[in-house]
Structures are given as C-alpha cells and as structure tokens.
C-alpha positions as CSV (number, residue, x, y, z in Angstrom):
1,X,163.4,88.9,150.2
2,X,163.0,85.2,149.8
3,X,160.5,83.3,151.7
4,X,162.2,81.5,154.0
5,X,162.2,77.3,154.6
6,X,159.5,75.4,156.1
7,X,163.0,74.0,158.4
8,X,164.2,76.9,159.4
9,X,166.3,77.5,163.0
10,X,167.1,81.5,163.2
11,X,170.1,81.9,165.5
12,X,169.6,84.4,167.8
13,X,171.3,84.9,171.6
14,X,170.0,81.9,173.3
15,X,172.2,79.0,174.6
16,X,173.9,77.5,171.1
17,X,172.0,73.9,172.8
18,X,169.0,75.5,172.0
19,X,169.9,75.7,168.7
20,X,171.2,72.5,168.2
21,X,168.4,71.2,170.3
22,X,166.1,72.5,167.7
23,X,168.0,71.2,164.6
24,X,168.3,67.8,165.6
25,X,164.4,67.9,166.4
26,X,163.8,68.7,163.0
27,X,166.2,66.2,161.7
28,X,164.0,63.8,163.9
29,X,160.7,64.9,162.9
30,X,161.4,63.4,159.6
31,X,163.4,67.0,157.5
32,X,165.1,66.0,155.0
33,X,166.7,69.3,155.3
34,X,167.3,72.1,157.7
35,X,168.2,76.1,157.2
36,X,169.9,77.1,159.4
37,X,170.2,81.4,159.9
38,X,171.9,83.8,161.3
39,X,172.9,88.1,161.2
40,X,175.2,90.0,162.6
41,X,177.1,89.3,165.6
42,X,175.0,85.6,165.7
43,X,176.7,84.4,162.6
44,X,179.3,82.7,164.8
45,X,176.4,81.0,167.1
46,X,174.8,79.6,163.5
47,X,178.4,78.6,162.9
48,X,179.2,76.7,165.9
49,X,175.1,75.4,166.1
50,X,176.0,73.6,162.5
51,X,179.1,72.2,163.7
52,X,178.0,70.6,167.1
53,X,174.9,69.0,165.3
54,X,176.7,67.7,162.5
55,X,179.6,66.2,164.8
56,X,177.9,65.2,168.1
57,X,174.2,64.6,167.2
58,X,173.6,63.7,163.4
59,X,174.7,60.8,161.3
60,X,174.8,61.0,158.1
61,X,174.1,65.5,157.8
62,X,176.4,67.1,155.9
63,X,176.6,70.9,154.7
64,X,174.3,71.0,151.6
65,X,175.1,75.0,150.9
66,X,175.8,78.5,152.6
67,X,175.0,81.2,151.6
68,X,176.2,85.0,152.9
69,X,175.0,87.8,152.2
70,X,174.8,91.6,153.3
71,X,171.5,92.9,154.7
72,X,170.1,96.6,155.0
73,X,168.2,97.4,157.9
74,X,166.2,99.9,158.9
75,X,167.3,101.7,162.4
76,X,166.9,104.9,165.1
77,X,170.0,106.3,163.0
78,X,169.1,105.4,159.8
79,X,169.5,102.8,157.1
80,X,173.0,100.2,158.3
81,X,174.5,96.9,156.7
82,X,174.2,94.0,158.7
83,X,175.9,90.4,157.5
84,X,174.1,87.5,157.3
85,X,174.4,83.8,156.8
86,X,172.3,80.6,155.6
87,X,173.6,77.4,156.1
88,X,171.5,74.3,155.0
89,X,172.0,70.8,156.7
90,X,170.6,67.6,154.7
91,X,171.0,64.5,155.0
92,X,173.2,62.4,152.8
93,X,172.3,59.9,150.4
C-alpha cells in the first residue's frame, strides 16, 4: 500500500462541510495539492466533497487525477472487497 499524501482529506460519515471545510483549509494553508479519499459506501461523499470545493469555494482547483481501485479487507467473516477512490485537487497554473 502506498503511503499516502502529506494533503490528504479521508472521507468518512461526517457532514460533507466538514470535508470541504477541511479541503479548502488546506488549499489555504498554502497546498499546492490536495488528495482527497474515500471507500465503500463514502465514495459518493468524496464525490460530492470535490465538487462543492471546486465550484463554491476554490478558484482556480481543478481535478488533477482519480484514481479507483478495489481494496481487500480483513473482517469478523473473513477477507471482502471494498471500492475505493482517490481524487487529487491542484491548483491550476
């Protein structure tokens, strides 16, 4: 597994403001790029937390790359696939 990005928001089942919240704090703290992440059932959160940002928050951010993939997990029943995405913010030169 990779190590993930200094700028990194993982999605999880909070309030998608607190997501964007957090995004556009990085953004602000001077990130020249943010990561975005998300599995299972939050993918759509990270979805909609990219979206909001990019069209009410940030000038100038655009989608640099997403990437999705298929996790295995460890759980009580055993080994199961869980989807996950990556979806990097930066801002455009």
């Amino acid at each position: 597994m990779q190590q993930p990005k200094e700028n990194t928001v993982f999605v999880g089942n909070k309030p998608v403001m607190n997501y964007v919240l957090a995004v556009v704090t990085q953004f602000n703290n001077g990130a020249q790029e943010v990561a975005i992440k998300a599995r299972g059932k939050a993918i759509s959160r990270a979805v909609d937390t990219a979206e909001i940002a990019m069209n009410r928050f940030l000038e100038g951010v655009a989608k640099k790359e997403i990437v999705i993939s298929t996790e295995i997990i460890d759980t009580d029943a055993g080994k199961t696939n869980v989807s996950s995405i990556e979806i990097t913010l930066a801002i455009v030169k």
